[in-house]
Every structure is written in C-alpha cells, then in structure tokens.
N, C-alpha and C positions, 0 to 999 in steps of 0.2 A: 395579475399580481394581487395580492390580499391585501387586509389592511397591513400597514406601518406600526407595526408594534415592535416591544424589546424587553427581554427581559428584567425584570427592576424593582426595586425595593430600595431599603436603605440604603444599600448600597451602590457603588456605580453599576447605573444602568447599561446593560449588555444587548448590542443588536446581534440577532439571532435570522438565520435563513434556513427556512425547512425546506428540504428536498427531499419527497419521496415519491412511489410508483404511483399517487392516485392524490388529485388535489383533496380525497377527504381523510386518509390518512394521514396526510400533513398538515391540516387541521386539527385533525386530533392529539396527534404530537405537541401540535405549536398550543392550545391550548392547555398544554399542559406547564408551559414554559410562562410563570405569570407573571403578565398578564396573559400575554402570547409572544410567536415569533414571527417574523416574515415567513410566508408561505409561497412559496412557486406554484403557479397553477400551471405551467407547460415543463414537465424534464424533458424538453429538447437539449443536446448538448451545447450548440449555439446559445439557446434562450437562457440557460445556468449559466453560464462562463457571461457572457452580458449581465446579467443579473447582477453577478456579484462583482463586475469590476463599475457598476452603477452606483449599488447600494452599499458596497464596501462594509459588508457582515463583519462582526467582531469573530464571529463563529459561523459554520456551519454545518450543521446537520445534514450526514448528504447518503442516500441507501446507494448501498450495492447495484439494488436492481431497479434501475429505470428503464421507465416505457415496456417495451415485451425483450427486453436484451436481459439476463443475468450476468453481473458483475461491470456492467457497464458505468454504473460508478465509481469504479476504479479507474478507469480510464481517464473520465471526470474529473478525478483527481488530482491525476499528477499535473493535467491541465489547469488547473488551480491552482496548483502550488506556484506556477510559473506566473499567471496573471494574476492571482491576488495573496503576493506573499507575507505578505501581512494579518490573513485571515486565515484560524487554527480551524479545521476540519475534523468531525467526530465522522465515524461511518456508520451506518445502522446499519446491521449485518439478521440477516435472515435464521442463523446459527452460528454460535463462535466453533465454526469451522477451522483448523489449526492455519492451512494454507491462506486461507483469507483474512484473518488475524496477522498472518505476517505480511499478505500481502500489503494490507489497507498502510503499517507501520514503515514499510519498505516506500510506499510510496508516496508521505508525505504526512498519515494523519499521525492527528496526537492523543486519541482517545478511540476506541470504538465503544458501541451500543449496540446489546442485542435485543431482537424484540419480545425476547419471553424475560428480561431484564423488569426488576418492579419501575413501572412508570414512571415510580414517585422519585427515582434515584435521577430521572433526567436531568433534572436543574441543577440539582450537584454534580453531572456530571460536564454541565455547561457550563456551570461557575468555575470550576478545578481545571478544563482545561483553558479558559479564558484568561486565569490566573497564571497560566504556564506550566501546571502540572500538564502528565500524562493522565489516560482512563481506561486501567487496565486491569482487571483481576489477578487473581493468583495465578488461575489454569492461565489464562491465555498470555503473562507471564511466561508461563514454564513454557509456551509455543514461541514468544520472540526467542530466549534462550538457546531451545532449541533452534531455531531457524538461524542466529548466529551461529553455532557450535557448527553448525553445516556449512556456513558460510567461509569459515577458517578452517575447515576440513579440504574446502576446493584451491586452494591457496599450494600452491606448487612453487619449492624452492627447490634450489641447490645445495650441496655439501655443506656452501657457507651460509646458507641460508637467505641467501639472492632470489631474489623473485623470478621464477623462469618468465612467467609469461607478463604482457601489460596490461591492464586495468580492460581494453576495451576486449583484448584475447582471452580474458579471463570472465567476459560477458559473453563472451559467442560461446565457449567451454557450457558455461553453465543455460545457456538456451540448450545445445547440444544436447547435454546430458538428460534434458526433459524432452526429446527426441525430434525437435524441432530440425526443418528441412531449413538448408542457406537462402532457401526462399521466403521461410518464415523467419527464422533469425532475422534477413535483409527488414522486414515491415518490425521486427520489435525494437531494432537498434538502429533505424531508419539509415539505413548503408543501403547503398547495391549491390545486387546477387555478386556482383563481379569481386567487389570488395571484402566482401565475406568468404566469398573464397578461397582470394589472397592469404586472411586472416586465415583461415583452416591449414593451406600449407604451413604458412610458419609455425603453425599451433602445433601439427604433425610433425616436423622439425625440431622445434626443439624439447620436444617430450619423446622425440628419439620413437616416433610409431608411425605407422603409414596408412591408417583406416581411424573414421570414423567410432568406428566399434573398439580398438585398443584404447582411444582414449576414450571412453567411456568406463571402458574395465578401467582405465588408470584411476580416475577420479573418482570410482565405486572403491579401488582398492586405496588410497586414501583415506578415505572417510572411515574404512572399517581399521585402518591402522591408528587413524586418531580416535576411535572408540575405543580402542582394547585398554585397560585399566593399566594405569603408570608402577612397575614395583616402587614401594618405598623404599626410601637411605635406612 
C-alpha cells in the first residue's frame, strides 16, 4: 500500500483509493488527485475488497481491467457496493464503450472516467461524485438512455398491463437473450442449473412458446414494437 493521502484543499478533505492495472499508473492518476490518493499496489480481488473495507475510501477510482482479466473490474464492483456501501465508485474505462458505460452504471458506479478524458478534469470528477452527483457526459448519457429504453422494451405485460413474468424470470429472459446457456445464466444469477430451468419452463409458459428461440423472437419483437414511432392526437 502507498502512502496515506487524500484529496484536500479548502475544502473538506476526500479520501480517495486508486485502483488500477499497474501500481505506476495508479500513481500517476493518484498524483494527480492533490495532493494524491491511496494507491493499491496488488489488484487482487481479495486484496481491493480488504483494502476498502480497511481504509473505508470516501471514493474510488477502480479500472475496468485488472491484473491480465479485461472488465474484471466490474465484477469488483458490484462486490463493493455490497461491502462498502458507503463508498461511491468512479470506473476508469479503457473507452467509453456504450455497453461498459451501462454496464459500470447498472452495477453500482456513479461516475465513469476515460483515459483519453483531460487528466486535469479528475478532481472534479472526484469532488462531483463525492458530493453526490453522477460523472457522466452527453454521449455516454444518450448510452444510459438508451440502455434503459431497452430495458422497458423487455418488460412483458398483459392486456391489462400486468406484469407476465417476475423480476428474477425477467433476468434469466434477458441473460437469454444475450445467448447465454442455463449453465451460464445458473453462475450470473448464482441459482442452479436445475433452478434455471424450472424458471425457463414457466418463462415458456406463460409467453405461450416452447423454445428457447421463440422467446427470443419475442423479446426482439418487442423491442422493435417499442421503437416504431407513436402517431400523434
């Protein structure tokens, strides 16, 4: 671990925790942060999740890709939001990628950072979300957006507008839909294969289909019914 800095000035001072793919760019970063920030010298996922429920960051700064894994920071993540939820999360993103923009937002942070972003905007982007704001551009905006607008396109009712499916059949749907096997689904919604099964019968049931493949045309066809433009009164 580095030294014990935080960021400060007049204002109330902000402890800050750098996590990135190499202790010298996280130096680099946390020097920018002035004076600096706490620096992790191991991204093991153990040694971060320790880290921060030690040093109880006001923030942190955490990249995408640790060690040799890409997007393993997200994972990081949401494991953070559960052991230190008190501490707002920025993601340093490699490219505001649209999918990893919604990802990083979907699962807990509240600002991202990319690294071709001017350096100089860091500290503001650590004061604003410290303060409780989001840190979000226009484009990658118009990406949460969309990534809601998708998310209420998979939303399946009835005549009356009844919810067909439950919350947790409406998470296997949308693993589904990104072609995930009941095998994979079982490790992202931590069920067993057996269970995830169960859940695909009734999913087949009550959307009235009997393959894998019809609900997926269903939820495709959805989505392009909630795009087609509304006439006006």
């Amino acid at each position: 671990m580095g030294q014990k800095n935080s960021l400060s000035g007049k204002r109330t001072a902000i402890k800050v925790l750098v996590v990135d793919r190499t202790p010298l760019t996280a130096r680099l970063l946390a020097n920018t942060l002035r004076p600096r920030g706490l620096v992790m010298e191991d991204t093991n996922e153990t040694c971060i999740l320790a880290a921060a429920a030690s040093l109880k960051p006001d923030v942190i700064l955490l990249s995408e890709h640790l060690t040799s894994t890409k997007t393993k920071g997200i994972e990081v993540l949401k494991q953070l939001r559960t052991s230190v939820p008190n501490t707002r999360v920025i993601m340093l993103l490699d490219a505001s990628d649209r999918d990893l923009v919604v990802e990083a937002f979907r699962s807990g942070a509240r600002g991202v950072f990319c690294r071709h972003d001017p350096v100089e905007l860091l500290s503001k982007c650590v004061r604003r979300v410290y303060e409780g704001q989001l840190w979000v551009n226009s484009k990658q905006l118009g990406f949460l957006v969309d990534g809601l607008s998708d998310a209420l396109a998979m939303r399946m009712v009835d005549a009356n507008g009844s919810e067909l499916l439950s919350k947790r059949e409406q998470d296997v749907v949308a693993w589904l839909s990104e072609g995930f096997t009941n095998g994979q689904i079982a490790r992202e919604l931590k069920l067993s294969e057996n269970t995830v099964k169960n859940y695909m019968l009734r999913i087949f049931d009550k959307l009235g289909v009997s393959s894998r493949v019809e609900v997926v045309r269903y939820v495709a066809g959805r989505k392009a019914s909630s795009a087609q433009p509304q006439p006006q009164a």
